[in-house]
C-alpha positions, 0 to 999 in steps of 0.5 A, a space after each residue: 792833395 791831402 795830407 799826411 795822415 788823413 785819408 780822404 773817399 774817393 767820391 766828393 773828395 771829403 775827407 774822413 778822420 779816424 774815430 776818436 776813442 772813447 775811454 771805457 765807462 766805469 761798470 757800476 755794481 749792479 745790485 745796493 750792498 751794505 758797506 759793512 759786508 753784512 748780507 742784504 735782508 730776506 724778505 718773507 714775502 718772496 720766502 713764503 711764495 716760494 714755500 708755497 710752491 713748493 708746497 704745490 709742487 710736492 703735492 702733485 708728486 704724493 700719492 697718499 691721500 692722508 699726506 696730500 690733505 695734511 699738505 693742503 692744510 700747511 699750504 692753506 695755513 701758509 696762505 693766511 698768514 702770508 695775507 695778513 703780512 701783506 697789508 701789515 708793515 713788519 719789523 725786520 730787525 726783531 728774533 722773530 721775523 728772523 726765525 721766521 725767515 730761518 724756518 721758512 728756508 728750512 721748510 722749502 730745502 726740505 719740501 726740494 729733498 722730499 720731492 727728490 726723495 731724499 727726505 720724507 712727506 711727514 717732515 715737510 708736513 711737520 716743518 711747514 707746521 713749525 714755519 706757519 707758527 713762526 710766521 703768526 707770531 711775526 703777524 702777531 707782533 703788528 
């Protein structure tokens, strides 16, 4: 006969006891932040990547021969000096790598609001000028 409480199956007589409950996992964060609330740095590989194609992507949409090769001559620029920050180890921390950072992201919002047509093709030429030059002094500095 079983007992009170446990239940047993009805082939071979074995007897199940219920399923002991796992207390739940503590979820751990998924991504390292600083303890000081600061945010995590950029880095300007994935800033000059993403500018680039940016770049690609507006050059599809413009029709003006002028502005489509002054667009190339920014992606190109844009290209070399992201090869000579591959094989160099930069110094996040200084004002330069930083304006570099700032100038990149200034760059890509305008290359989104040209493709959008809020903005025009001239000034995205203009700043991604200015972002190659900041990005030379930041490969300079090596």
């Amino acid at each position: 006969m079983p007992t009170r409480g446990v239940k047993t199956k009805n082939t071979r007589g074995r007897k199940i006891f219920p399923k002991a409950k796992h207390a739940k996992k503590a979820r751990r964060p998924q991504g390292r932040t600083l303890a000081r609330g600061a945010e995590p740095a950029t880095s300007i590989g994935p800033e000059l990547m993403e500018v680039i194609n940016h770049l690609v992507s507006l050059m599809r949409e413009t029709t003006d021969p002028r502005e489509l090769e002054q667009l190339d001559r920014q992606r190109i620029a844009l290209s070399e000096e992201a090869a000579r920050c591959i094989d160099s180890v930069l110094d996040e921390t200084t004002a330069h790598y930083q304006a570099a950072i700032e100038g990149l992201q200034e760059t890509s919002e305008t290359i989104r609001k040209a493709i959008q047509g809020i903005e025009t093709v001239r000034a995205v030429i203009l700043k991604a000028a200015k972002a190659a030059e900041l990005v030379g002094k930041v490969a300079a500095m090596v």
